[in-house]
N, C-alpha and C positions, 0 to 999 in steps of 0.2 A: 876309422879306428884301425888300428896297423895287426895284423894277422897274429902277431906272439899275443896281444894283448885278449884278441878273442877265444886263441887256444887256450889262456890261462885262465878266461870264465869261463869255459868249457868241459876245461879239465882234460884235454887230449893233446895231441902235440900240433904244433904248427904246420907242418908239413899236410895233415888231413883235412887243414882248412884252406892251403894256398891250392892244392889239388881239387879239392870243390869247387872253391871260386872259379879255378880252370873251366872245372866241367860247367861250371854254371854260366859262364860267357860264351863260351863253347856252343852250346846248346840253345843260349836268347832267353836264358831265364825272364821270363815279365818282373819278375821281383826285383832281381839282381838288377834290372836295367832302371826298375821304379828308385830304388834306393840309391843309385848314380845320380838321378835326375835330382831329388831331392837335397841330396849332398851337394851337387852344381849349384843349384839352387842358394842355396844357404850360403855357400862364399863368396856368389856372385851377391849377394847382398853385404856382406860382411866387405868387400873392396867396394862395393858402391859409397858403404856410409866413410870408410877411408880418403878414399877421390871426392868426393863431396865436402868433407873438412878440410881437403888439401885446396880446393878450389877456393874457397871462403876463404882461408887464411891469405892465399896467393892474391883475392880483391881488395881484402882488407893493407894487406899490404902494398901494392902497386894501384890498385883502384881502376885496374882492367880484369878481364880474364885474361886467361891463358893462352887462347886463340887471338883474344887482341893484340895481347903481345908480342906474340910470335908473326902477325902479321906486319906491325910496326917493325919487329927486329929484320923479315922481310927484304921491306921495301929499302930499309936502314941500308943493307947489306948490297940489294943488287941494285941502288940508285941511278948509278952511271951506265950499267943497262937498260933502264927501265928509262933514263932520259935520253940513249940513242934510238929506246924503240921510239918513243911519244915522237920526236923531230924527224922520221923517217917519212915518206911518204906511203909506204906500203907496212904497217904494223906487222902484217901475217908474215911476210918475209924477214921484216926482220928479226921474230924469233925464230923464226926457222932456221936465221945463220945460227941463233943461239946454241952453244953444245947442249947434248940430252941432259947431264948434269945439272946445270942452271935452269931449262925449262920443267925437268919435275918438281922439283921445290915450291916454284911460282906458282904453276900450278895447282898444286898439292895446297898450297893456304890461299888460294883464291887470287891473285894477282894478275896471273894472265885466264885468259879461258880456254878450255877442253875446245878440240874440235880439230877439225884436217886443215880445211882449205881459208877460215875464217878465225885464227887466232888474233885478238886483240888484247889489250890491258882493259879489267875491270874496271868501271866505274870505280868503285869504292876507291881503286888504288890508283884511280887518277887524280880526284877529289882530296887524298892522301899527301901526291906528290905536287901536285899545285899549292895548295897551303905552305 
């Protein structure tokens, strides 16, 4: 609820209520902090049921999720990469000629794997790229 609105159930001015609030963060109010939480609360539910009707429509429509998707669009995108890593003899080196740009993305949707000295192409996305 926005500060002018509770001054004017109040009946005082706005200013004695944004000055409160102050003090009352200020200080670690338990209230103040309980009535945050509950607030969080309630719109982290209100964007759950949001992203949850956007994902449904997005299955219904393409008949993946979103993450499939995006791993298809992926592999789609960095192919000619991903088949000089496969024909290489040393995988881990050859992402590691890869620039930093190209290998967080892979990464990041699961293509290649996390790690130092043992980067290889995921299963999935090799099983992907053979087909």
């Amino acid at each position: 609820m926005k500060h002018s609105k509770i001054a004017s159930q109040l009946g005082v001015n706005r200013w004695v209520i944004v000055n409160d609030l102050t003090l009352m963060r200020r200080e670690g109010d338990p209230e103040l902090k309980e009535a945050r939480r509950a607030q969080a609360l309630i719109q982290a539910g209100k964007q759950s049921v949001g992203a949850k009707e956007r994902d449904e429509r997005f299955v219904n429509m393409t008949g993946m999720t979103l993450q499939e998707k995006s791993f298809q669009n992926m592999i789609e995108f960095f192919k000619t990469e991903l088949m000089n890593i496969m024909n290489s003899s040393d995988q881990n080196a050859a992402i590691m000629r890869l620039p930093k740009s190209t290998r967080r993305p892979l990464v990041k949707n699961g293509i290649i794997t996390k790690g130092w000295h043992n980067r290889v192409i995921t299963p999935l996305a090799l099983e992907y790229l053979v087909s």
